[in-house]
N, C-alpha and C positions, 0 to 999 in steps of 0.2 A: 745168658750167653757169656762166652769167654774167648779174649786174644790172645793168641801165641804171639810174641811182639821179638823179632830178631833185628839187632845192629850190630854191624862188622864195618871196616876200612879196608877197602884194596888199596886206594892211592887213585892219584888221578891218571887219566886215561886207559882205564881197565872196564869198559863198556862192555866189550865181546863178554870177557871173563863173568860179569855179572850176568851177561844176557844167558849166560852157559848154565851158569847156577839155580839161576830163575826158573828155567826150563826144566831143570833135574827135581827141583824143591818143590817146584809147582805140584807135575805129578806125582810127587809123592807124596803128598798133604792130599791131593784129590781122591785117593785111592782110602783113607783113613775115615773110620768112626767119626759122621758127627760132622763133620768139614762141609762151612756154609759158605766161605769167602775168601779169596788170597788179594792180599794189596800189596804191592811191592813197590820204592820207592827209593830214590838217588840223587845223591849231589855233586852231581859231575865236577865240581871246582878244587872239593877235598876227598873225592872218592868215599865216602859212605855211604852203603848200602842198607836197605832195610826191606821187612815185609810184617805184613799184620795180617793173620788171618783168623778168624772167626770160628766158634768153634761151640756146638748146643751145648756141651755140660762142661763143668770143669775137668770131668774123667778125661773124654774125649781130648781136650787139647793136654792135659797129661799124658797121654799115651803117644798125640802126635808130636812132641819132646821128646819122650824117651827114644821114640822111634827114629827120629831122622837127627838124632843129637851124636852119634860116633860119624855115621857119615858127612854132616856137615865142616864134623872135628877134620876129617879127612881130605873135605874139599877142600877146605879153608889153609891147610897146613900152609902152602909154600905160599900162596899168594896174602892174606892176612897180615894187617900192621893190626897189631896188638890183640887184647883178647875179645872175642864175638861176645855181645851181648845177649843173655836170651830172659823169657820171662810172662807168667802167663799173671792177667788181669782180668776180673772182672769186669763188663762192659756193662754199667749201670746208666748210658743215658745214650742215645745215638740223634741226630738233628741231620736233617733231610732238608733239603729244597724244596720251595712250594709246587 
């Protein structure tokens, strides 16, 4: 298994914006090759954003990169402090609750 692992900065109080994005990225990660899980996740105090999603091969989350990486560029343009992180990982251990 493998993560597509994205971090960006809006700034603080930009919740809608992220909730807007979330919603756009979701489905389109859902609709992809391979797509087992979306996490998305926020620090309301300095505005950064993130999501991890899961992905069966490493082709698969390669392609869900290439695919949603000019539109993101796009979303991102005007609202973005500084440059979006992105980056796919092997997932070599996962820990669950009893």
């Amino acid at each position: 298994m493998y993560a597509l692992f994205t971090m960006f900065t809006l700034g603080p109080e930009t919740q809608e914006i992220a909730d807007k994005l979330g919603e756009k990225f979701s489905s389109l990660l859902k609709g992809q090759n391979g797509f087992k899980r979306l996490t998305m996740f926020r620090n309301d105090e300095t505005g950064e954003n993130g999501g991890l999603s899961l992905w069966e091969s490493k082709a698969d989350a390669e392609a869900a990169l290439a695919a949603t990486g000019s539109e993101l560029k796009e979303a991102l343009s005007d609202v973005v402090k500084g440059q979006p992180k992105r980056g796919i990982y092997e997932v070599w251990g996962v820990l669950e609750a009893d």
